[in-house]
Structures are given as C-alpha cells and as structure tokens.
DRENZA-702732 format. One line per field, with one value per residue (C-alpha): residue in three letters; x, z, y; residue number from 1. Coordinates in Angstrom, 2 decimals, always signed. Layout:
DRENZA-702732
resn = c(ALA, ...) .
c1 = c(X, ...) .
c3 = c(Z, ...) .
c2 = c(Y, ...) .
resi = c(NUM, ...) .
This chain:
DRENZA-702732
resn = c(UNK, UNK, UNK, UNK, UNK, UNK, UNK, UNK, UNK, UNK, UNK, UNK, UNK, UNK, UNK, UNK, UNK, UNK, UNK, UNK, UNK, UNK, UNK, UNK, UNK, UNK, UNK, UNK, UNK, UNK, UNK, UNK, UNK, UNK, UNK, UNK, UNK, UNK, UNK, UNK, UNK, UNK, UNK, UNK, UNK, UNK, UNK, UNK, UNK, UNK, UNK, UNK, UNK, UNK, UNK, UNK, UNK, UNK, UNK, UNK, UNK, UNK, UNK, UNK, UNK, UNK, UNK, UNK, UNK, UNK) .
c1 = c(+18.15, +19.60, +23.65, +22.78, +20.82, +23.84, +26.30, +24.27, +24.02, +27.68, +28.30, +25.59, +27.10, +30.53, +30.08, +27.98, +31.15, +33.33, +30.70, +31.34, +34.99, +34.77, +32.23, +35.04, +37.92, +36.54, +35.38, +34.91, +34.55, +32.14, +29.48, +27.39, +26.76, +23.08, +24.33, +27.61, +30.51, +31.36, +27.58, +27.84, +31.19, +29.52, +26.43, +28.75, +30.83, +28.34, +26.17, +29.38, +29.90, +26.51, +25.92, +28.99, +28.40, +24.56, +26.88, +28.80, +26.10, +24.42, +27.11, +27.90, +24.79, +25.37, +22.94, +23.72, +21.89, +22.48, +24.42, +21.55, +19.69, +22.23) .
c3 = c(+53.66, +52.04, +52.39, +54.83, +57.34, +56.97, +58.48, +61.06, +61.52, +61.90, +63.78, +66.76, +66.53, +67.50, +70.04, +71.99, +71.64, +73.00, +75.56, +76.40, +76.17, +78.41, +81.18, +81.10, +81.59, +84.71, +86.57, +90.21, +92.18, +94.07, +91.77, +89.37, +86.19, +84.93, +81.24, +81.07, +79.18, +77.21, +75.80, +74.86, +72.92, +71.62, +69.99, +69.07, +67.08, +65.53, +64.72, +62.81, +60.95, +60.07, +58.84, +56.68, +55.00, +54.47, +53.41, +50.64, +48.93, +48.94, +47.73, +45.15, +43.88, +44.24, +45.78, +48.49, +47.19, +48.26, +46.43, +45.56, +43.62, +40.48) .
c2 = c(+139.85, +143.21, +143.89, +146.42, +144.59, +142.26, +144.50, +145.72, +142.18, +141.48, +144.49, +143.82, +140.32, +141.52, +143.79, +141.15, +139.09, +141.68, +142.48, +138.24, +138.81, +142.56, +140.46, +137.95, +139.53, +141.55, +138.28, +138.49, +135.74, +135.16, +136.30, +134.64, +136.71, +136.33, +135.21, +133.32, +135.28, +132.76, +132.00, +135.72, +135.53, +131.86, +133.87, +136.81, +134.70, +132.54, +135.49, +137.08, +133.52, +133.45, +136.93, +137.33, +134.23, +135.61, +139.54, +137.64, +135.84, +139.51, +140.95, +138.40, +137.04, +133.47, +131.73, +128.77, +125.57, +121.89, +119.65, +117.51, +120.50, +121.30) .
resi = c(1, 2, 3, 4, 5, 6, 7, 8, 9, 10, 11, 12, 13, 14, 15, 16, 17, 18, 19, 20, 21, 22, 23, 24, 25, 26, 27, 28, 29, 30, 31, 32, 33, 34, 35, 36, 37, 38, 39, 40, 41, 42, 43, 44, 45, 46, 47, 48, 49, 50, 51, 52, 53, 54, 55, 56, 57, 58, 59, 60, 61, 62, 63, 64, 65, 66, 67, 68, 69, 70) .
C-alpha cells in the first residue's frame, strides 16, 4: 500500500474511534445502540495500530519479514 492510502487509512481509523468514544459518552439508557461503542473505538484503534505500522515501513523502506527468513 502507498504512504497515502496509509494516512487516509489512519485517519478513517480514528474518527471511527472517536465516533466509539462520541456514541459512548452520550449513552442513554434504555437504548440499545445497533454497534457497541466500544467495538467501534476497538476497530478505530486497531485500524490506527495497524496502518501506522504499514505508514512507517512505507515511509522507511524496510520491509517486515519473520525471523526465520534472514
């Protein structure tokens, strides 16, 4: 993937986590939402983990490789 679909990436990723953290903070009870808040700010997060690691091996050039393969 090119540096630039990386941040877009990373930048969708975060503002579904915010949209997680928004939904959560303005809970009311008594109603369910149809995707938990917290497996939005899950996704968000991991999404952002996985995309900037996948942004700095762009960026860099180094390639990940298993241990088993140098």
């Amino acid at each position: 993937m090119t540096a630039n679909g990386d941040m877009i990436g990373v930048a969708v990723s975060l503002v579904v986590a915010a949209i997680g953290f928004w939904k959560e903070r303005r809970y009311t009870p008594g109603k369910l939402p149809l995707v938990p808040p917290f497996f939005l700010m899950f996704t968000g997060a991991l999404g952002a983990i996985v995309f900037g690691a996948d942004l700095i091996t762009a960026l860099t050039g180094v390639t990940w490789s298993p241990g088993f393969q140098r």
